[in-house]
C-alpha positions in Angstrom: -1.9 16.4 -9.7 -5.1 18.0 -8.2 -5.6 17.6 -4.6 -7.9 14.9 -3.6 -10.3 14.9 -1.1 -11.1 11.3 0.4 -13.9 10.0 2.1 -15.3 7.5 4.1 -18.5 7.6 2.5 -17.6 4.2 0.1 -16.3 1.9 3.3 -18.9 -0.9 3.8 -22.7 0.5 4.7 -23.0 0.1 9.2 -25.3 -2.4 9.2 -23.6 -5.1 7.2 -20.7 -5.2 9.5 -22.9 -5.8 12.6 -22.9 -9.6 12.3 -19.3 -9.9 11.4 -16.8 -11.8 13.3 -12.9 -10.0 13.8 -11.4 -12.1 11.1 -14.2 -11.0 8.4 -14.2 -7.3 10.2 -10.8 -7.0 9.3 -11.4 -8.0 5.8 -13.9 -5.6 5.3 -12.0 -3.3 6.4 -9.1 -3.7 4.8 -10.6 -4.3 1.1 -12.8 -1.1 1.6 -9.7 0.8 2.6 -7.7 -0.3 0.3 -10.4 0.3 -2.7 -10.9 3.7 -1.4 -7.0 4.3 -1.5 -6.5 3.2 -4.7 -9.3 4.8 -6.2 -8.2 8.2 -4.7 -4.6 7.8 -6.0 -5.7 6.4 -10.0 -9.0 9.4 -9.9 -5.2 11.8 -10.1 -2.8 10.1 -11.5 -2.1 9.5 -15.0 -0.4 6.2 -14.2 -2.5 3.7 -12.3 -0.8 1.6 -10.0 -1.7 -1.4 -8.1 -2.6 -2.1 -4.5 0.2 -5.4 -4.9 2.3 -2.8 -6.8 2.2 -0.1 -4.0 3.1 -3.3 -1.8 6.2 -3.5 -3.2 7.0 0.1 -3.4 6.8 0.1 0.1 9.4 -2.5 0.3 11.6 -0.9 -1.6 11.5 2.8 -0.5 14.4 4.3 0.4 16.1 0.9 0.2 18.0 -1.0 -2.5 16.6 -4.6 -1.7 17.5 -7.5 -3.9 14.5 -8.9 -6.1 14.1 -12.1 -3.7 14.6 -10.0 -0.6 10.9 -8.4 -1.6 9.9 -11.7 -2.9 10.3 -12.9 0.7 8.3 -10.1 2.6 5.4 -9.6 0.2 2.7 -11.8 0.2 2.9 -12.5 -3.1 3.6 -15.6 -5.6 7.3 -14.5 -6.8 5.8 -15.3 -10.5 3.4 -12.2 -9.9 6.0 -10.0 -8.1 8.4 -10.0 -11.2 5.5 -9.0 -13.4 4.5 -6.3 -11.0 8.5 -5.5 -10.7 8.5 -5.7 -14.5 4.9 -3.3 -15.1 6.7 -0.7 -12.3 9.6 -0.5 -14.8 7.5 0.1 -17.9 6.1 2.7 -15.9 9.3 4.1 -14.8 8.7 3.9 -11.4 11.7 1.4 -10.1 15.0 0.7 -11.5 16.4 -3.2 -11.7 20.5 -3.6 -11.4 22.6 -5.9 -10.6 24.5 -6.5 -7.6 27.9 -6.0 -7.1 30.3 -9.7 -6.9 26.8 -12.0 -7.7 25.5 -12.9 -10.9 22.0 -14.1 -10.0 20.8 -11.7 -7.8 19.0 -8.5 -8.9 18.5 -5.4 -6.4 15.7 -2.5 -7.2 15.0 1.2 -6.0 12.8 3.4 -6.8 13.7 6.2 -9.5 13.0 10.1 -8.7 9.4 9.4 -9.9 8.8 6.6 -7.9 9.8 8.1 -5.2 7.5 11.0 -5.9 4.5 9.1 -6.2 5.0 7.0 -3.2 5.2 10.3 -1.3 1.8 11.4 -2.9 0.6 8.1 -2.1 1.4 8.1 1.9 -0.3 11.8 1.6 -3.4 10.6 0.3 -3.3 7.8 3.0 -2.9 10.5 5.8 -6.0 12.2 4.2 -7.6 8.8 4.4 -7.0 8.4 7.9 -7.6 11.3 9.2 -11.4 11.0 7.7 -11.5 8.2 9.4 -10.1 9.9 12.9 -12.9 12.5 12.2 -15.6 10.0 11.7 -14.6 7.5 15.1 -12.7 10.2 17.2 -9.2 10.7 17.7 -8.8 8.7 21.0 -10.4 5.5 19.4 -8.2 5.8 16.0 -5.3 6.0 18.7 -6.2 3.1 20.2 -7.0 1.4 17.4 -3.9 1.5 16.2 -2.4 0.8 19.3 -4.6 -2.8 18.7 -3.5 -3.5 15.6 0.1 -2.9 16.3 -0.3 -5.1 19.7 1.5 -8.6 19.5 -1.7 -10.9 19.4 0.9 -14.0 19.9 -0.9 -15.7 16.8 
């Protein structure tokens, strides 16, 4: 896979986000980031995987979590989280088994490949936020995050 460069160039043009409230700044934000990410990783990749698909990768990585476990901590209708479970199979990305002493209950890893590509994904991600340190400064990316990890008791 050919290193990607990502930019900030594609996030939402300065002066629509001047009238925005924090709830629809966040949005923005968030869908821009999240397009640019996924367009860097599918402009390399042979296989394209989902934003809702990476979701549940990161659920699952370096963890064996049962199928509802993943159900429960993605924000996702469990009817769409098996298909996504069941397209990251095809793809030969995850593995589905059973779990030892219970019938119903399904647990899922990701195979060597999966794995892989998750790593390549945080990479790109790095990349991704490090333009962004570059473009706002390092300090305010700092306390950024330091924001968004804050308890906002909501």
């Amino acid at each position: 896979m050919a290193k990607q460069m990502i930019g900030v160039n594609r996030l939402t043009p300065y002066v629509e986000l001047q009238n925005l409230e924090l709830i629809d700044l966040l949005s923005e934000r968030h869908i821009s980031t999240q397009r640019i990410s996924e367009r860097a990783w599918n402009d390399t990749s042979d296989i394209h995987i989902s934003n809702s698909e990476w979701q549940i990768m990161a659920r699952i990585y370096k963890k064996q979590p049962t199928i509802s476990y993943v159900t429960k901590n993605v924000d996702i209708s469990r009817q769409a989280i098996h298909k996504f479970i069941k397209n990251l199979v095809t793809k030969e990305l995850v593995e589905v088994q059973n779990v030892e002493n219970n019938k119903k209950e399904k647990c899922i890893r990701l195979t060597t490949l999966g794995k892989e590509y998750y790593e390549k994904n945080e990479a790109l991600k790095i990349q991704l936020e490090h333009k962004i340190a570059e473009k706002i400064g390092a300090d305010q990316m700092k306390m950024l995050k330091d924001l968004l990890k804050t308890d906002w008791g909501i």
